[in-house]
C-alpha positions in Angstrom: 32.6 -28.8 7.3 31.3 -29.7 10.4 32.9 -30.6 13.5 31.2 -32.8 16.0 32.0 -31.4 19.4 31.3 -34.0 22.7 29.1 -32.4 24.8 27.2 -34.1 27.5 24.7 -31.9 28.6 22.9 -33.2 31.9 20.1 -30.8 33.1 19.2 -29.8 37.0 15.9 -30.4 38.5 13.4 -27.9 36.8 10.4 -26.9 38.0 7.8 -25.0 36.0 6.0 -21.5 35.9 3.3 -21.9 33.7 2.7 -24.1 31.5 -0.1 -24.8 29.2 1.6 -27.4 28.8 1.9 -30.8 26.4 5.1 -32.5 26.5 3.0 -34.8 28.3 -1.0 -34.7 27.7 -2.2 -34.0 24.3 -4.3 -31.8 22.3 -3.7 -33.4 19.0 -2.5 -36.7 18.4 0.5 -36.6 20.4 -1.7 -35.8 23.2 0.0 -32.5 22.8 3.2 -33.6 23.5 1.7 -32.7 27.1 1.8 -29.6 26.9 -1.2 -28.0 25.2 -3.8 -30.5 25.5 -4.4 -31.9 22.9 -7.8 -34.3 22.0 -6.0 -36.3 20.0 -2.7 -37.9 20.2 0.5 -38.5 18.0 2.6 -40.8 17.7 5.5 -39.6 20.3 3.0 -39.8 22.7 3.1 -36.6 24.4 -0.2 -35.9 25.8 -1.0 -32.5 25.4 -3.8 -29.8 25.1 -5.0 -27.7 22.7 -4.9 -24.7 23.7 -5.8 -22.5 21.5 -2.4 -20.4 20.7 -3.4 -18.3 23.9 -0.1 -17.1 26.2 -2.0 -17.3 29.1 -4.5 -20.2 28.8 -3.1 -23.1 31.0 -0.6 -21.2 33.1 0.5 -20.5 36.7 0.4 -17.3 38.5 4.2 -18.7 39.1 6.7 -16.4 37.4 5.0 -13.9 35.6 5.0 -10.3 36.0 7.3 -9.0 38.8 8.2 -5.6 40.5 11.8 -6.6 40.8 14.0 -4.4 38.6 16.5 -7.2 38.9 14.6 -9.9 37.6 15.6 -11.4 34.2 13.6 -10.0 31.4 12.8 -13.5 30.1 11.1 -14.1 33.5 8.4 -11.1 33.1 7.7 -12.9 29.8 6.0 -15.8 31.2 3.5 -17.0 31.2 3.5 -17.6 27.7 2.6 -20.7 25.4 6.5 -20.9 23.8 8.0 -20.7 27.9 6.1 -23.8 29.4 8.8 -24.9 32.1 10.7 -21.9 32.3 10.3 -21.1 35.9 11.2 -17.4 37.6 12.9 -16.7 41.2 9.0 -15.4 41.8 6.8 -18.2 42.5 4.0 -17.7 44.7 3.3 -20.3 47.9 0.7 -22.9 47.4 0.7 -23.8 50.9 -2.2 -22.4 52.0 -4.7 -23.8 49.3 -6.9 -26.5 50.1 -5.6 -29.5 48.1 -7.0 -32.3 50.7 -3.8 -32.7 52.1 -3.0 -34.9 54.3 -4.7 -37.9 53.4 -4.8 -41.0 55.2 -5.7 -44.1 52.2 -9.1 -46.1 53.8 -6.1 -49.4 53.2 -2.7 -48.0 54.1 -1.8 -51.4 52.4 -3.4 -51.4 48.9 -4.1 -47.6 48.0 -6.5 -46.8 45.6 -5.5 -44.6 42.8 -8.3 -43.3 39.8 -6.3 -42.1 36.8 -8.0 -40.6 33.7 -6.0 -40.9 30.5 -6.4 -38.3 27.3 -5.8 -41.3 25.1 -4.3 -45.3 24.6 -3.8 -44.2 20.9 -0.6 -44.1 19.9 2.8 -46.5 21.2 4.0 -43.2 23.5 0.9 -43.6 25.8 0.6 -47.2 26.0 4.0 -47.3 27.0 3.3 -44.8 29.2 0.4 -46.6 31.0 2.3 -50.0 31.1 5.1 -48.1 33.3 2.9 -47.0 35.7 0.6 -50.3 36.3 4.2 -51.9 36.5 5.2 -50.0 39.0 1.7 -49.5 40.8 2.1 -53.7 41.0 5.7 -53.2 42.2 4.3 -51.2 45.5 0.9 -52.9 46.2 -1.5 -50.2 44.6 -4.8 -50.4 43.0 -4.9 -48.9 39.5 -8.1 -48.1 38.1 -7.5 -46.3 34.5 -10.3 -44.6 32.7 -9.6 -43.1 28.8 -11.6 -40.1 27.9 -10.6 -40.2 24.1 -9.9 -36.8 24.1 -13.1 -35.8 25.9 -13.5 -33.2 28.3 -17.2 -34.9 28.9 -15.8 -38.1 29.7 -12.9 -36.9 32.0 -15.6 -35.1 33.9 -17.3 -38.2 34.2 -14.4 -40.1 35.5 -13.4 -37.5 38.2 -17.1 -38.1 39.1 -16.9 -41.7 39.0 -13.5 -41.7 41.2 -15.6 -38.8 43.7 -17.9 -42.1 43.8 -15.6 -45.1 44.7 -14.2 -43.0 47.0 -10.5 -43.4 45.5 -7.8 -42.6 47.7 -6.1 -40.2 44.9 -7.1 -39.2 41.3 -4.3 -38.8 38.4 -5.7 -36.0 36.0 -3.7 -36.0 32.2 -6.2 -33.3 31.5 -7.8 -33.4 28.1 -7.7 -29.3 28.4 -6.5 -27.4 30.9 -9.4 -25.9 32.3 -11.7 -28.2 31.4 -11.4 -30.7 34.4 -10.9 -27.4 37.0 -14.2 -27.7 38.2 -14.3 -31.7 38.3 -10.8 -31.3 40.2 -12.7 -28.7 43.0 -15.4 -31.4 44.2 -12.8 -34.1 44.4 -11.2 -32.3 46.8 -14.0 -31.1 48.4 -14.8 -34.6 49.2 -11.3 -35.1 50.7 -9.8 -36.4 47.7 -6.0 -35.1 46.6 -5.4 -34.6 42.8 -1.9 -35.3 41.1 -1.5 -34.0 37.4 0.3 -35.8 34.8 1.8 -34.0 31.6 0.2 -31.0 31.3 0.0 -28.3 33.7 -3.2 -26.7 34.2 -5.1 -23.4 34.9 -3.8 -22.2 37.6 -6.9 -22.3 39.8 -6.5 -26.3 39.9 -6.0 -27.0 43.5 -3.8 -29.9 42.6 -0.7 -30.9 44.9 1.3 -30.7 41.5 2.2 -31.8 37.7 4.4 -35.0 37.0 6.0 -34.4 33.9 9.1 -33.5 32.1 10.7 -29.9 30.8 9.9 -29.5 27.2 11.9 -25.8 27.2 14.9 -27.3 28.9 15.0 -30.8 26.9 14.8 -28.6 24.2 17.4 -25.9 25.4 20.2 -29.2 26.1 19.1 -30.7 22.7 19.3 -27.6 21.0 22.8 -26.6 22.5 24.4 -29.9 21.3 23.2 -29.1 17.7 24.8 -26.2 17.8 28.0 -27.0 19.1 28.3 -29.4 16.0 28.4 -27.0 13.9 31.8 -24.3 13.3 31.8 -21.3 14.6 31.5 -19.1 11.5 29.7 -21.5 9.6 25.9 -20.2 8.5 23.3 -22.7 10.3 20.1 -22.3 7.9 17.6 -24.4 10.1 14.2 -25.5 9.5 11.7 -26.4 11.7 9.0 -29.2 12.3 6.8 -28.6 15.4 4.4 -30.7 16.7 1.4 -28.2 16.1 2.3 -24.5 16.7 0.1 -22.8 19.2 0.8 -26.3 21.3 3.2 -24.9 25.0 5.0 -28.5 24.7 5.3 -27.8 20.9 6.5 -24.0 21.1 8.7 -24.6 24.2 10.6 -27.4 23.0 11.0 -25.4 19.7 11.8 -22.3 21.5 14.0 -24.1 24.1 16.0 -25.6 21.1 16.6 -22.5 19.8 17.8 -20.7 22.6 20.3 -23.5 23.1 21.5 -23.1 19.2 22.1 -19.4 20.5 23.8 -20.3 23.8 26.1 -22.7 21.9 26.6 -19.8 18.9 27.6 -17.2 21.3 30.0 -19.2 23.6 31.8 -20.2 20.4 32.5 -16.4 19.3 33.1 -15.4 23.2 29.7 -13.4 23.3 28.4 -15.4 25.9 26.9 -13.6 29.1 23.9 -15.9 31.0 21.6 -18.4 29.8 18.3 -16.4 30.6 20.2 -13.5 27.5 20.4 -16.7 25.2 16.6 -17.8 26.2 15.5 -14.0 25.8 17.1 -14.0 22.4 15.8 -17.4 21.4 12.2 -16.9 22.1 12.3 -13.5 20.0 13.7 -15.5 17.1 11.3 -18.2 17.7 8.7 -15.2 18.1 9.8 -14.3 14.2 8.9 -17.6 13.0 5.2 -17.7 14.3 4.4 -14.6 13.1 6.4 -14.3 9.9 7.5 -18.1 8.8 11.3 -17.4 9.1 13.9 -15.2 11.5 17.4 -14.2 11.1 20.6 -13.1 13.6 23.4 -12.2 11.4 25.8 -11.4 14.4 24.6 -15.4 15.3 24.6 -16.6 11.5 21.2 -18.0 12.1 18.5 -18.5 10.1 15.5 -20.2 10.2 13.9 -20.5 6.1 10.6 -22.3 6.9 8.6 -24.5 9.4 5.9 -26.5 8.9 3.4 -28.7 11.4 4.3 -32.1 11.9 1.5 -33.2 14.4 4.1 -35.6 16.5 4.3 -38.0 13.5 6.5 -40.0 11.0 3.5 -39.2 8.5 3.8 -35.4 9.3 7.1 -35.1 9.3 7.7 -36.5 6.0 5.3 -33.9 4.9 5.9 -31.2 6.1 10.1 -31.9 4.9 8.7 -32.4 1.7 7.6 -28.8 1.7 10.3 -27.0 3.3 12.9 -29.2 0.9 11.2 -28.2 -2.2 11.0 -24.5 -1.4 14.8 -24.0 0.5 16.6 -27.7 0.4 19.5 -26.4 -1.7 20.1 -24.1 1.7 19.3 -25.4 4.5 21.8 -27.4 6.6 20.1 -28.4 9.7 16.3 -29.6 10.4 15.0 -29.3 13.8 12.0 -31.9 15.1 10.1 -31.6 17.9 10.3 -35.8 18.4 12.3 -38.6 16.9 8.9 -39.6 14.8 8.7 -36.5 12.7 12.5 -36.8 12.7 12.3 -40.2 11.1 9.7 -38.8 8.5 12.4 -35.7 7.8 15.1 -38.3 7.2 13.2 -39.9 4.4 12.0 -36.7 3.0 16.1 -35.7 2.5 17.3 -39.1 1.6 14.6 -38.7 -1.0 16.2 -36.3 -2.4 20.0 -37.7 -1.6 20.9 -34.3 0.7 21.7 -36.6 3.6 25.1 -34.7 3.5 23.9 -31.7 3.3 21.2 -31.3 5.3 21.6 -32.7 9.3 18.4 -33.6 11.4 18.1 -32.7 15.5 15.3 -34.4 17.2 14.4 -32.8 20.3 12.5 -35.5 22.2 11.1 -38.8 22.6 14.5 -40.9 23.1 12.6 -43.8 21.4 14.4 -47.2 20.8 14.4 -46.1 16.4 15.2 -42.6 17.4 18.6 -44.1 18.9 19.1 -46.1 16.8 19.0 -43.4 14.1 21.4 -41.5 16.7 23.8 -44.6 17.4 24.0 -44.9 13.3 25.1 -41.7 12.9 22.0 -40.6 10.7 20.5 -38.2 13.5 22.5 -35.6 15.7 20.8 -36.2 19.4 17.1 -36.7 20.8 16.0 -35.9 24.2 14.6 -37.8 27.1 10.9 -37.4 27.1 9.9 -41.2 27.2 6.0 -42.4 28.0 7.1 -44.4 30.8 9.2 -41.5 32.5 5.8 -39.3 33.1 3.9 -42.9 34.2 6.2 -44.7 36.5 7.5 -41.2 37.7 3.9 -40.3 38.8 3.1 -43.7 40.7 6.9 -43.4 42.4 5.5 -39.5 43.4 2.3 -41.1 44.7 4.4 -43.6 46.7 6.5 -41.1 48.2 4.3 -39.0 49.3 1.6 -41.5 51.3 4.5 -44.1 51.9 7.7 -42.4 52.4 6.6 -39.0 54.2 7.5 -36.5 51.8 5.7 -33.1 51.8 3.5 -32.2 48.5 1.6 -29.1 50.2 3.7 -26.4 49.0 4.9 -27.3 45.3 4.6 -25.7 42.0 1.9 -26.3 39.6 4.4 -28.4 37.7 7.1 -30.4 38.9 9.8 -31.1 36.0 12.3 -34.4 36.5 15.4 -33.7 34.9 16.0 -33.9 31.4 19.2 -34.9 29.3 20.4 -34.6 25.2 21.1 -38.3 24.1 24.3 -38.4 21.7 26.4 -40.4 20.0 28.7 -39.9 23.2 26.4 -40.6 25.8 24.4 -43.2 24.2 25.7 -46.0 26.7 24.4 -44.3 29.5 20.6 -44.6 28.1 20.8 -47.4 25.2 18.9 -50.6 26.8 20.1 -54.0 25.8 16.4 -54.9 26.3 14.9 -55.0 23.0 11.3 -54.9 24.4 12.2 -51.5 26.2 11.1 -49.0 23.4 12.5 -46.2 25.1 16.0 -45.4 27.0 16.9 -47.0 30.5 15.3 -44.0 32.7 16.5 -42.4 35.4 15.7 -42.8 39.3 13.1 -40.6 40.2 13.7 -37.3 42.4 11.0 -35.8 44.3 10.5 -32.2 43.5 11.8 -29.1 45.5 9.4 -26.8 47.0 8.9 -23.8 46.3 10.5 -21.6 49.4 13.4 -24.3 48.0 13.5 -23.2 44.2 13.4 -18.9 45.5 16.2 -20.1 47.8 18.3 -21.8 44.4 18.0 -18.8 43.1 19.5 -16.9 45.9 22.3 -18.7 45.9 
């Protein structure tokens, strides 16, 4: 029997390593969850990359490999596709790259902004979009939005276009990581500054940063909540429906999710030490499931049966439950979603089959007006806060800050993560919007990220 414990997990300020990154740009339909890269989008609306299953496509030189004997082995693991937003007390400075920074706007009163979108396909980035030209209105900007359709072509031609007009700064949701590298070198070069959105690129991207949200530690606070519902010494047989593996938005949130199932596992049987043992343990188990379909930690009493590819969808998420219920549904107990769309599809898929007692459903993202529903009626555990308009207003409000209100973007990470938060049952007040037109949660004010000679000093501390 399981016994719902009230945990409101609220997240710190995270700032990325490497990150190929899709919890925000796409590489499939859900525009890779913004991580990857994808060309197409799904129907959570993280824009992401494909990018290609490799570790090291897409990343930073942040984190990474270090001489330190005291540094966390989790740390010397990234960059790797299943770590995008796990950051290391090793980041490198960025100050001294030329990002064309400072920039003085040609119309201090009505700056110009060119932003080139992966995709308008799916509610995630609409919603997305309509955040940011409502808050671009809000301070006076000019917003001139150009979709590439998943086209690395077209993007090129954008960042061209914008090198053209003579925009004051370009937003980049890449299409693929290193595709708009080059593209990104001549606008500066011309004395134009580059902001990412969603998915953190190659690493030679002399951007001033990445506007997005953490898809490890959404994953990690989600995942720790699901775990603490469950007793201490009861089994958890968990299935999983990613995004698209090979996908760093996918992966991470997976991975993150079941690092925070192993946190929550060990502080119930007193075996607890740090987080970075939990995340070290998680991303092996999550390691086993790429390469074998399933993992096990008896001392844990976890087990994952199967996972299937749910490409960010209610359609692919109902399909891929469909398999993993006809070959394990008369063990499994939890199913785990990368976003509340393929959880919605997963819910059908057991009620189907009339194991809605049985079997318990964690989403691990979106925060979408059904997918709190679903939480509020008691027929998901949690979902995350990953919403369109927190990666679009968030990136105008960074825009504003740093030509309005002084702050200083030379010396930031690749990625910059806002904070991220588990919505329960418990919490829901904080986040449910009375607004039915908002299709997402009520978001949070937005924090400018730390620097990096900040972050190494957090972890000094």
């Amino acid at each position: 029997m399981k016994v719902r414990k009230i945990l409101v997990f609220a997240l710190v300020l995270c700032i990325v390593t490497a990150s190929v990154l899709t919890g925000c740009t796409e590489t499939t339909d859900e525009a890779a969850g913004n991580s990857s890269g994808e060309a197409t989008t799904g129907d959570s609306g993280e824009a992401t990359t494909v990018d290609s299953g490799s570790a090291d496509s897409g990343t930073q030189d942040e984190g990474g490999e270090s001489g330190d004997a005291e540094l966390a082995e989790i740390y010397k693991l990234t960059p790797a596709t299943s770590l995008s937003g796990v950051i290391g007390p090793n980041l490198q400075s960025r100050a001294d790259i030329d990002k064309a920074w400072p920039k003085t706007p040609a119309d201090p009163n009505k700056i110009v902004i060119g932003w080139t979108e992966i995709t308008m396909g799916n509610p995630w980035f609409v919603a997305m979009m309509e955040a940011a030209q409502a808050k671009a209105d809000e301070y006076g900007f000019v917003l001139d939005v150009l979709v590439a359709d998943g086209s690395v072509e077209k993007q090129s031609e954008h960042i061209d276009s914008f090198i053209t007009k003579g925009v004051d700064i370009i937003v980049v949701d890449p299409c693929d990581v290193l595709g708009p590298v080059n593209d990104i070198k001549r606008a500066v070069e011309a004395g134009i500054p580059v902001v990412g959105m969603g998915t953190v690129m190659d690493s030679s991207a002399p951007i001033l940063t990445t506007v997005c949200l953490n898809p490890f530690e959404v994953g990690y606070a989600c995942g720790e909540y699901t775990g603490n519902s469950f007793d201490a010494d009861e089994q958890i047989n968990l299935a999983v429906i990613i995004g698209v593996m090979g996908n760093s938005t996918s992966e991470s949130r997976i991975c993150g999710g079941i690092s925070g199932i192993v946190a929550a596992r060990q502080k119930a049987m007193g075996t607890f030490t740090t987080k970075e043992d939990a995340m070290l343990i998680g991303y092996y188990l999550f390691d086993d499931i790429k390469k074998t379909g399933k993992c096990n930690d008896p001392d844990l009493k976890i087990s994952c049966l199967g996972w299937g590819d749910g490409n960010w969808t209610e359609e692919g998420g109902l399909a891929a439950a469909e398999d993993i219920l006809t070959a394990n549904g008369d063990k499994l107990n939890l199913i785990i979603a990368c976003n509340d769309f393929e959880g919605a599809g997963a819910l059908k898929a057991v009620k189907a089959r009339g194991l809605e007692d049985q079997i318990e459903i964690a989403n691990f993202a979106d925060g979408s007006r059904e997918g709190l529903q679903l939480v509020k009626d008691g027929e998901m555990l949690c979902t995350g806060t990953f919403a369109g308009p927190a990666f679009g207003a968030g990136t105008i409000e960074f825009i504003k800050q740093i030509f309005i209100d002084g702050k200083d973007p030379s010396n930031l990470p690749m990625g910059t993560y806002s904070p991220v938060d588990v919505i329960n049952r418990e919490n829901m007040d904080e986040y449910w919007d009375p607004d039915p037109s908002n299709p997402f949660y009520i978001l949070p004010e937005f924090e400018f990220p730390k620097s990096i000679p900040e972050i190494i000093a957090d972890f000094k501390e």
